[in-house]
C-alpha positions in Angstrom: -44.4 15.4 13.7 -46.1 12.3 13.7 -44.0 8.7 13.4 -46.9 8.1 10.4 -45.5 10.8 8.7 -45.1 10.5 4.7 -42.0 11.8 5.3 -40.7 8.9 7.2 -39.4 6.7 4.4 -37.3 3.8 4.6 -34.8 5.9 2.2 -34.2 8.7 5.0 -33.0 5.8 7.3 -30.5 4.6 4.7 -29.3 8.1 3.6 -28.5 8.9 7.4 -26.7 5.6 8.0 -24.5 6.1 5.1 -23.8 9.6 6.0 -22.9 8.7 9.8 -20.5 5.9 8.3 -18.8 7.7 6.0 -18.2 10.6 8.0 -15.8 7.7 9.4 -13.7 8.5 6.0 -12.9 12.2 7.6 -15.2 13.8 5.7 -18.1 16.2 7.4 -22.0 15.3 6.3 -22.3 14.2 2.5 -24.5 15.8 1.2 -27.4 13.6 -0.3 -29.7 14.4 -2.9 -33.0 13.6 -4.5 -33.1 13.1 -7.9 -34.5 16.5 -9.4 -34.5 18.6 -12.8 -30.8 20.5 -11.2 -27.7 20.5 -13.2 -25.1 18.4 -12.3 -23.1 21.5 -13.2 -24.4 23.6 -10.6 -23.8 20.9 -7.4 -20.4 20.5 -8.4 -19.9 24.2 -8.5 -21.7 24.4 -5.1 -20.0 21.7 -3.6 -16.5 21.7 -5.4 -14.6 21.9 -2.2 -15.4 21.7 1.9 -15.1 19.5 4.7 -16.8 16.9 2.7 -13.9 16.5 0.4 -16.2 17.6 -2.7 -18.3 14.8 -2.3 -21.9 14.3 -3.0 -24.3 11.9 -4.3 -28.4 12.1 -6.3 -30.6 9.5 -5.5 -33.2 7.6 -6.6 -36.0 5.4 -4.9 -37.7 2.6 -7.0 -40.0 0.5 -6.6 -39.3 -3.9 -6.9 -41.8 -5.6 -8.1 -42.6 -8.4 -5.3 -42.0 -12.1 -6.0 -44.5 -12.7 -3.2 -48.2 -13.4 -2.4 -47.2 -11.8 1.4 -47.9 -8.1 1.0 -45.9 -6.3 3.8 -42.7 -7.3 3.1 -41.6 -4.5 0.6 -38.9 -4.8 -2.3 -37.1 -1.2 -3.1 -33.9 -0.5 -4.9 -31.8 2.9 -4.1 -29.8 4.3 -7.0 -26.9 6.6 -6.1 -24.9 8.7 -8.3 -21.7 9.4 -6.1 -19.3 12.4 -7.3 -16.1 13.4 -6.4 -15.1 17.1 -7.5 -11.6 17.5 -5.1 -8.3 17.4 -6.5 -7.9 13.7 -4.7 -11.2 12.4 -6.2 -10.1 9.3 -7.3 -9.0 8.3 -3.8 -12.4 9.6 -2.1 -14.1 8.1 -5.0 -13.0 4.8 -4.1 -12.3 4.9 -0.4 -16.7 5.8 -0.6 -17.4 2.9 -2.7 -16.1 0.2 -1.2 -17.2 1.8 1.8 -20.5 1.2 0.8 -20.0 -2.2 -0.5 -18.7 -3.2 2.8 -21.6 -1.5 4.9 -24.4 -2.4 3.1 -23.4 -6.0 1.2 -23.9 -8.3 3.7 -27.4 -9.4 3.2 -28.9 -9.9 6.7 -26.0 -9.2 8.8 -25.9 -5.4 6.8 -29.9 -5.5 8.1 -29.5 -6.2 11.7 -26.6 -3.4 12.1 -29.0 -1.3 10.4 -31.5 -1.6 12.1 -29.3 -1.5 16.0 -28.3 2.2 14.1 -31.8 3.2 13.5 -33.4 2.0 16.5 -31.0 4.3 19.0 -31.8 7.5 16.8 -34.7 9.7 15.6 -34.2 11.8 12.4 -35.1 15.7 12.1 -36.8 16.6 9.5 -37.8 20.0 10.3 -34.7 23.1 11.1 -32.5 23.0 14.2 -35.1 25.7 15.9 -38.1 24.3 14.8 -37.3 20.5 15.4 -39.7 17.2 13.8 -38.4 14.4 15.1 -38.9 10.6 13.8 -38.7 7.2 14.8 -37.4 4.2 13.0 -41.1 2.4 11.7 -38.5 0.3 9.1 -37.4 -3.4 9.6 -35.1 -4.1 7.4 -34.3 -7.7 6.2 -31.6 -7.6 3.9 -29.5 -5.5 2.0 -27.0 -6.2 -1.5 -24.9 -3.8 -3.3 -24.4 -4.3 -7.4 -23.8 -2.3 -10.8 -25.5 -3.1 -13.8 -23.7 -1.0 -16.1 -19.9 0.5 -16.5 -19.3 3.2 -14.3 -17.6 5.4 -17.3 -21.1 6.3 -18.7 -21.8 8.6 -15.7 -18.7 10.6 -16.4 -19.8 12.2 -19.6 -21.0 15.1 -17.4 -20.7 18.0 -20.4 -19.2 20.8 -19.1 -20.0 19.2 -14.9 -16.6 20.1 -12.8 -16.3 16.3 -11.9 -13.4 14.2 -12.1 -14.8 11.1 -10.1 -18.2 9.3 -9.9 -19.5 5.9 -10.6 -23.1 4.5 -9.9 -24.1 2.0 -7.2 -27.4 0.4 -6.9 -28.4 -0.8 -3.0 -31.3 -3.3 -3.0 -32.9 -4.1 0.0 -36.1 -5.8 2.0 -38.1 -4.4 4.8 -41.4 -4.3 6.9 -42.9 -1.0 8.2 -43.6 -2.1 11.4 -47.2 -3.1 11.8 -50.5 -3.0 14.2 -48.0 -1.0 16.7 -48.8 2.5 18.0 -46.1 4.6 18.7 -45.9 8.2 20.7 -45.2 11.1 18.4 -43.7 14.2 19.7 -47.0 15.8 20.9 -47.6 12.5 23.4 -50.3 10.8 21.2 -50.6 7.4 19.6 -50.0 6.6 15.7 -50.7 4.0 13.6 -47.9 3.2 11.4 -49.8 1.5 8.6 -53.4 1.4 7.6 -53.8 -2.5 9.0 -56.7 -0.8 11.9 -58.6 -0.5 8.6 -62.1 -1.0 9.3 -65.2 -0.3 6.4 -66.9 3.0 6.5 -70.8 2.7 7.7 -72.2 5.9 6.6 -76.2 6.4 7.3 -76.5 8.0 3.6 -73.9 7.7 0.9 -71.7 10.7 0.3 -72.3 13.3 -2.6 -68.5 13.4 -4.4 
């Protein structure tokens, strides 16, 4: 697959890293997941015990408005719902979160490991017999880690099998890296954003 891919997202990068650093907790892979219409109910069910210690976590990407003129360097925030559904949840719950505080709360320190992680791996996005490997195209500048709200009104799950959770917001900086071509898997160049832009010269204007 090609490194231009739309699947290659500054939020696959940051999913990974925290999933290779917390598997330092003695869990296996966390799973991670998109936000997306599924019960809570039915994750905890699925993933109520295992080598991850009944930990998961949702996601969601959004958007920061930027404070700047300069257009490439990008603003996002990453909101993570983190559960914990084993009988020791409160201990995994917070053994992950100030995990994550100390990873990713060091501004540009938290960047340049980061970004030493990323650039020694590629990332498969396709199955383990039918492999689609990408490169980092992220540069990340900074990261912080804050809560705007009380964790306790995540807990109010209905009838969700959870006993642990709490909310963490990771806000970060980055450029995709630009005007450099890079090799995808079948050996040809890609452009990684759309700066070889050029204006379109058509003999007769196009019937839409």
């Amino acid at each position: 697959m090609a490194n231009d891919s739309l699947l290659n997202t500054p939020v696959v990068w940051v999913n990974k890293y925290l999933q290779a650093k917390l598997s330092g907790l003695g869990f296996s892979t966390i799973p991670f997941f998109p936000t997306s219409p599924s019960t809570i109910d039915s994750l905890t069910q699925t993933f109520a015990a295992g080598e991850n210690g009944g930990i998961m976590a949702t996601y969601d990407r959004m958007f920061k408005m930027s404070r700047s003129s300069f257009p490439h360097i990008k603003c996002e925030q990453l909101l993570y719902y983190f559960y914990a559904t084993a009988e020791n949840s409160i201990t995994n719950m917070v053994q992950v979160t100030e995990a994550v505080h100390r990873l990713l709360n060091r501004g540009d320190e938290s960047a340049i490991e980061v970004n030493d992680w990323c650039s020694n791996r590629k990332i498969n996005v396709g199955t383990g017999q039918q492999q689609n490997l990408l490169d980092n195209i992220f540069y990340f500048h900074d990261f912080k880690v804050y809560q705007l709200e009380e964790t306790r009104d995540i807990i109010d799950f209905g009838t969700a099998r959870t006993y642990g959770g709490n909310k963490i917001i990771i806000d970060f900086d980055y450029h995709q890296t630009p005007g450099v071509l890079l090799e995808d898997t079948d050996g040809n160049e890609d452009t990684v954003t759309y700066s070889d832009w050029k204006p379109e010269k058509l003999s007769t204007k196009e019937i839409i």
